[in-house]
N, C-alpha and C positions, 0 to 999 in steps of 0.2 A: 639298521638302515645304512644305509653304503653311500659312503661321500665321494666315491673317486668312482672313477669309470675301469670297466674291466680292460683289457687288454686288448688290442686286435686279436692277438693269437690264441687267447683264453678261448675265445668265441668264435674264431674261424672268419670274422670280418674283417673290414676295413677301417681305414681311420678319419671317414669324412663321419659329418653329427648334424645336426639339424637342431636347434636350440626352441624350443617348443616355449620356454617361459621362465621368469626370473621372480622370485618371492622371497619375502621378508621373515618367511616361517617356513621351518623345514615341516612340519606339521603337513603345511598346506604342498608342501610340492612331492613329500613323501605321497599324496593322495593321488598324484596326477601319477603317479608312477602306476599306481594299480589299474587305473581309468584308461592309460594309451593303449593301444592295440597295435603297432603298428606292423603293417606285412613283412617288413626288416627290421632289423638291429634292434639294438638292445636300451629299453628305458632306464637311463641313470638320474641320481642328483647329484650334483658338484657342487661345491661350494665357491665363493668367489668374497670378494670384499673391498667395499667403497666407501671412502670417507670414515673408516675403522668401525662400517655396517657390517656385519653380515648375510650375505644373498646366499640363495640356494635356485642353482638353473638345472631344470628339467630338462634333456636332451636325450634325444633317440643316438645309440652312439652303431660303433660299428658295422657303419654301411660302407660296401665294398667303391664305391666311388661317385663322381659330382651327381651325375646323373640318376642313380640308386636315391642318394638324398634328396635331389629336388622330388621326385617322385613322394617318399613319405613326406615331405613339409607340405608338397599341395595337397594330399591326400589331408593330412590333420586341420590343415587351410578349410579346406569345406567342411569336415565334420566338424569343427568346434566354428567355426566362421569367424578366421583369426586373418589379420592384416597376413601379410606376407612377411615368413618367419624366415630366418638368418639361419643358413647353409657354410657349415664352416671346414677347416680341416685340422686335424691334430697332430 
């Protein structure tokens, strides 16, 4: 299971992400990994850490720019019928 995000240039993308979901069990976001589809870039889990938690965020990475990303975040917006997800850069 892969805790970092691949490269831009491993993958020929860009370095905007689309953060799709943050969980308390890499279990559980390891799952989401298999489940995304998305028409760009690539589904990672990262780790992060709060309050000496450990989180694991699901994000589509290497999409070529803003525009590329808004696209999968509305597109995962209506398939899973998710608030409006955070469009980032790296």
């Amino acid at each position: 299971a892969s805790t970092a995000a691949p490269t831009p240039a491993a993958s020929g993308g860009g370095d905007w992400f689309v953060n799709f979901g943050s969980y308390g069990q890499q279990a559980t976001a390891e799952r989401w990994t298999t489940r995304l589809k998305p028409a760009q870039g690539d589904v990672v889990v990262t780790t992060g850490s709060k309050d000496g938690r450990t989180f694991y965020r699901v994000r589509v990475v290497n999409l070529p720019d803003r525009e590329a990303a808004d696209k999968i975040a509305r597109q995962l917006e209506r398939d899973y019928s998710l608030d409006r997800l955070w469009v980032g850069q790296q």
